[in-house]
TIBASE-737332 format. One record per residue (C-alpha): residue in three letters; y, x, z. Coordinates in nm, 4 decimals. Each point is the difference from the previous one (the first is absolute). Layout:
    r         y         x         z
  Ala         Y         X         Z
...
This chain:
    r         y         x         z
  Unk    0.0000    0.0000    0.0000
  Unk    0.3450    0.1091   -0.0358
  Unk    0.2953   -0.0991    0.1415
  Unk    0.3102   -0.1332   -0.2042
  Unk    0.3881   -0.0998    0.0616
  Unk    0.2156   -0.2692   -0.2091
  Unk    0.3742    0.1600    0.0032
  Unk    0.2630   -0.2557   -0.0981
  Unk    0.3458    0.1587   -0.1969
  Unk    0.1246    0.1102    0.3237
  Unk   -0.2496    0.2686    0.0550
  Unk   -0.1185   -0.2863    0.3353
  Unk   -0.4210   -0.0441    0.0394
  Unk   -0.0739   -0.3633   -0.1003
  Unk   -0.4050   -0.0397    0.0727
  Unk   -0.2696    0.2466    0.0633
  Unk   -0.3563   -0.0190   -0.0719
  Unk   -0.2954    0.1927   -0.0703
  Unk   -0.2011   -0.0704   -0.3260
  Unk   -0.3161    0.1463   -0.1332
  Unk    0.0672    0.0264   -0.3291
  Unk    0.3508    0.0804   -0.2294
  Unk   -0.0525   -0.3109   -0.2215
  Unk   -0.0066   -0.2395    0.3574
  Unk    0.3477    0.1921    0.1267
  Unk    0.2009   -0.0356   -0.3422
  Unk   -0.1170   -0.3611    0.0564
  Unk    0.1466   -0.0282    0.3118
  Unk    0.2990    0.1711   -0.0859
  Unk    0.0799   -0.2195   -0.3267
  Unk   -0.1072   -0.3371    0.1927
  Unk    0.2879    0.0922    0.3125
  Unk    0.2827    0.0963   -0.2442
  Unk    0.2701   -0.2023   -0.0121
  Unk   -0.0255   -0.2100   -0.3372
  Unk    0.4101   -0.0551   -0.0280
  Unk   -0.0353    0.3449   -0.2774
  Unk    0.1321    0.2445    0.3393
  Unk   -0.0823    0.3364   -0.1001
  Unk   -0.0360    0.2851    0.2217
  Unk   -0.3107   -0.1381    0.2086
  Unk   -0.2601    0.2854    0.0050
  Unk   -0.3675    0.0605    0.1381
  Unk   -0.0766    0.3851    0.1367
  Unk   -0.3775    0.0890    0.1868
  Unk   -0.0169    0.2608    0.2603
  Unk   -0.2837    0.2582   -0.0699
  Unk   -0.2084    0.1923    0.2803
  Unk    0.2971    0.1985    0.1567
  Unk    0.2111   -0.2878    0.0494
  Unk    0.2439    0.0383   -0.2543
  Unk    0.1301   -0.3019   -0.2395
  Unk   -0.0401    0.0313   -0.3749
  Unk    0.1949   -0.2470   -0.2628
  Unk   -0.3058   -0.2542   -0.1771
  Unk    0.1547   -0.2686   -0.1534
  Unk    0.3835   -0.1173   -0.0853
  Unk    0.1301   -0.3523   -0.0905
  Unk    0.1939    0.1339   -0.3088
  Unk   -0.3458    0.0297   -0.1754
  Unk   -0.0733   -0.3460    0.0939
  Unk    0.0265   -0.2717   -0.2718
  Unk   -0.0380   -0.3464    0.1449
């Protein structure tokens, strides 16, 4: 499992959770974005040392 973080334009954590595979996170990230066209919104995982990595980005995102 590994642990991601939903980061609204402000740079502020929206949600947590931990997901087993990529495909179920970029789920969860696309279903909890805002659907009003905000861009900014941005998924990152943290890998063994603890360290957040960007994933995903809501500018790639076509509703």
């Amino acid at each position: 499992m590994a642990t991601y973080r939903i980061l609204d334009p402000a740079g502020d954590v929206s949600d947590t959770g931990d997901f087993a595979s990529a495909e179920d996170a970029v789920t969860w990230f696309r279903n909890h974005e805002p659907r009003k066209g905000e861009l900014g919104w941005r998924a990152e995982v943290k890998d063994d040392e603890g360290e957040w990595h960007y994933f995903e980005d809501s500018e790639e995102y076509d509703a």
